[in-house]
ZABALUM-99440 format. One record per residue (C-alpha): residue number from 1; x, y, z. Coordinates in nm, 4 decimals. Layout:
BEGIN
+-----+----------+----------+----------+
| num |        X |        Y |        Z |
+-----+----------+----------+----------+
| NUM |        X |        Y |        Z |
...
+-----+----------+----------+----------+
end
This chain:
BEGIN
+-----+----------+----------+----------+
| num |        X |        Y |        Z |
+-----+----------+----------+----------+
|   1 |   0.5846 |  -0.9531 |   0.9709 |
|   2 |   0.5091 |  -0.9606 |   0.5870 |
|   3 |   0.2926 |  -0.7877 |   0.3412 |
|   4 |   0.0874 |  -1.0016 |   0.1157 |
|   5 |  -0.1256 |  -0.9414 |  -0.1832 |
|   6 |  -0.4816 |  -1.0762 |  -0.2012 |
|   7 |  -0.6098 |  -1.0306 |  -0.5077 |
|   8 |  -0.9540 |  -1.1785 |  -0.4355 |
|   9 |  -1.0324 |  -0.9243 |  -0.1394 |
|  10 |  -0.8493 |  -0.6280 |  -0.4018 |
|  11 |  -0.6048 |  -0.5560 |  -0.1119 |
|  12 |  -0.2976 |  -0.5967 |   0.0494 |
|  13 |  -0.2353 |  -0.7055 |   0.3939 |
|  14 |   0.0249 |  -0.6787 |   0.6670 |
|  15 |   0.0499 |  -1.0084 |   0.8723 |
|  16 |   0.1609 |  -0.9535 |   1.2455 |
|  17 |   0.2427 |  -1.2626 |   1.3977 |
|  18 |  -0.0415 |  -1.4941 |   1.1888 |
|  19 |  -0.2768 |  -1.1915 |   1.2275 |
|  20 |  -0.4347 |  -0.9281 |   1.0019 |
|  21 |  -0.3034 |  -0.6002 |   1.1276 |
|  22 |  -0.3631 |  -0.3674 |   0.8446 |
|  23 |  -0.4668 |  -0.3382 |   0.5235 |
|  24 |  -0.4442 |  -0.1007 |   0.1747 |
|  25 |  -0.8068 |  -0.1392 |  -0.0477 |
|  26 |  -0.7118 |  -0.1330 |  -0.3643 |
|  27 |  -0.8272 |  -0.1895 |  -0.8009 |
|  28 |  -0.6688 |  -0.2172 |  -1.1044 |
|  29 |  -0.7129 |   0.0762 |  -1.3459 |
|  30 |  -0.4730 |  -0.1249 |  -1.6219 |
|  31 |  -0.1448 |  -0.0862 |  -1.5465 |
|  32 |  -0.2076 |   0.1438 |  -1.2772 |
|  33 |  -0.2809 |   0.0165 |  -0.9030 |
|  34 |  -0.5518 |   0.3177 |  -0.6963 |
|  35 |  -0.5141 |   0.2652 |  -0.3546 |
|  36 |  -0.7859 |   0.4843 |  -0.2185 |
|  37 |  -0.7694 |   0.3543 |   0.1655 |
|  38 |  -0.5699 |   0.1999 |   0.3854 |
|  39 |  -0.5879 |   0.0850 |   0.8230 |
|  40 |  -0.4121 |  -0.0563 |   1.0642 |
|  41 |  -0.5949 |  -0.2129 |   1.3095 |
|  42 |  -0.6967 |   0.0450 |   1.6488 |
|  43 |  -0.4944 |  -0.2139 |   1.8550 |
|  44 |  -0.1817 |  -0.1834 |   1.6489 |
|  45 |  -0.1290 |   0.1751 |   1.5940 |
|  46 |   0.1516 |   0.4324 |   1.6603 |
|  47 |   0.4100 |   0.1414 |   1.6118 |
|  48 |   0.5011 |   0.2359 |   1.2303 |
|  49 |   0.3301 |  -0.0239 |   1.0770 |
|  50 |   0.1165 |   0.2139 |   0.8109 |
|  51 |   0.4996 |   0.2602 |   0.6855 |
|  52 |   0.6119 |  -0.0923 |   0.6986 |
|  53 |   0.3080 |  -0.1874 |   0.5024 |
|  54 |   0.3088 |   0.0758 |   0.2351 |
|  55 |   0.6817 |   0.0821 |   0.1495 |
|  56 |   0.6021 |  -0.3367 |   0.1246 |
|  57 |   0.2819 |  -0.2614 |  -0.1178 |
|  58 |   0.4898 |  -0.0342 |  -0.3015 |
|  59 |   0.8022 |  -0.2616 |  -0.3425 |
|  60 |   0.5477 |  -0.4951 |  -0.5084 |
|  61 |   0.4217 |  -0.2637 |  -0.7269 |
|  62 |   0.7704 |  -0.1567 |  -0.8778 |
|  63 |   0.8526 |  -0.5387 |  -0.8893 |
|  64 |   0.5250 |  -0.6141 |  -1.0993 |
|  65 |   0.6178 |  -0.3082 |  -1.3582 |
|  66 |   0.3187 |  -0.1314 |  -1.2540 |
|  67 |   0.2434 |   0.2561 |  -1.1268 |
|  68 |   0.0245 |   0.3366 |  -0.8610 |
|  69 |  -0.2513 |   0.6432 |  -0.7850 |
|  70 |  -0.2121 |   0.7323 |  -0.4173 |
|  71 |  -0.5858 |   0.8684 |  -0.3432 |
|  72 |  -0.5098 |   0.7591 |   0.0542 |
|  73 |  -0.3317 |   1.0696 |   0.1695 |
|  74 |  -0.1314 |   0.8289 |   0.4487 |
|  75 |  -0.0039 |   0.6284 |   0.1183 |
|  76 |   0.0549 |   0.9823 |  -0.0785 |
|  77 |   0.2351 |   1.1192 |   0.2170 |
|  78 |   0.4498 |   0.8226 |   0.2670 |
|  79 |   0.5730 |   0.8677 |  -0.1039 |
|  80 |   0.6255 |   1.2536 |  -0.0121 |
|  81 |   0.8602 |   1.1668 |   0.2241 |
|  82 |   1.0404 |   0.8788 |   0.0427 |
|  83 |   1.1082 |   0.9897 |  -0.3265 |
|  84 |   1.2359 |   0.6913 |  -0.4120 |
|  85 |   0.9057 |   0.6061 |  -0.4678 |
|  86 |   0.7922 |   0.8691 |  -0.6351 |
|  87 |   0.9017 |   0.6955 |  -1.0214 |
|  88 |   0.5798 |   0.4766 |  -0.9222 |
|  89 |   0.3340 |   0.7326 |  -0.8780 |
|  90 |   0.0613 |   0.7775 |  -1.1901 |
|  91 |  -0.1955 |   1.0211 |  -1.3212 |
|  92 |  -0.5481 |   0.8983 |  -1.2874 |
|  93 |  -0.7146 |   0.9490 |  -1.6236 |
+-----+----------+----------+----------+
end
């Protein structure tokens, strides 16, 4: 299980065994990374893999020096619950 960034689809993914299992849509407002939606595919649900892939997406984003805007409420809840996280989160202006 990993988390990836693709840059050219402007999302990250969660790989399950070679497979796509979820994903978080996101853009670049500078510095600042809006994720406004993320999914984990119907077959893969209720296993805790929303949480695996956001804490992944947001270790990236404190590794690349950037902040992110959490308009997904499953990504803004996640930080709720974690404030370690919550350094990384950014106004949208």
């Amino acid at each position: 299980m990993s988390v990836r960034d693709n840059p050219q689809s402007s999302r990250y993914e969660l790989v399950v065994d070679g497979e796509v299992a979820g994903i978080a849509d996101y853009t670049l407002e500078g510095d600042r990374l809006v994720i406004p939606h993320t999914e984990i595919d119907a077959r893969r649900r209720g296993r805790g893999l929303g949480a695996v892939m956001v804490q992944g997406v947001l270790e990236d984003v404190r590794a690349s020096g950037r902040t992110v805007v959490p308009l997904c409420w499953y990504v803004a809840q996640y930080i709720d619950e974690h404030p370690e996280f919550g350094d990384l989160v950014a106004s949208r202006s």
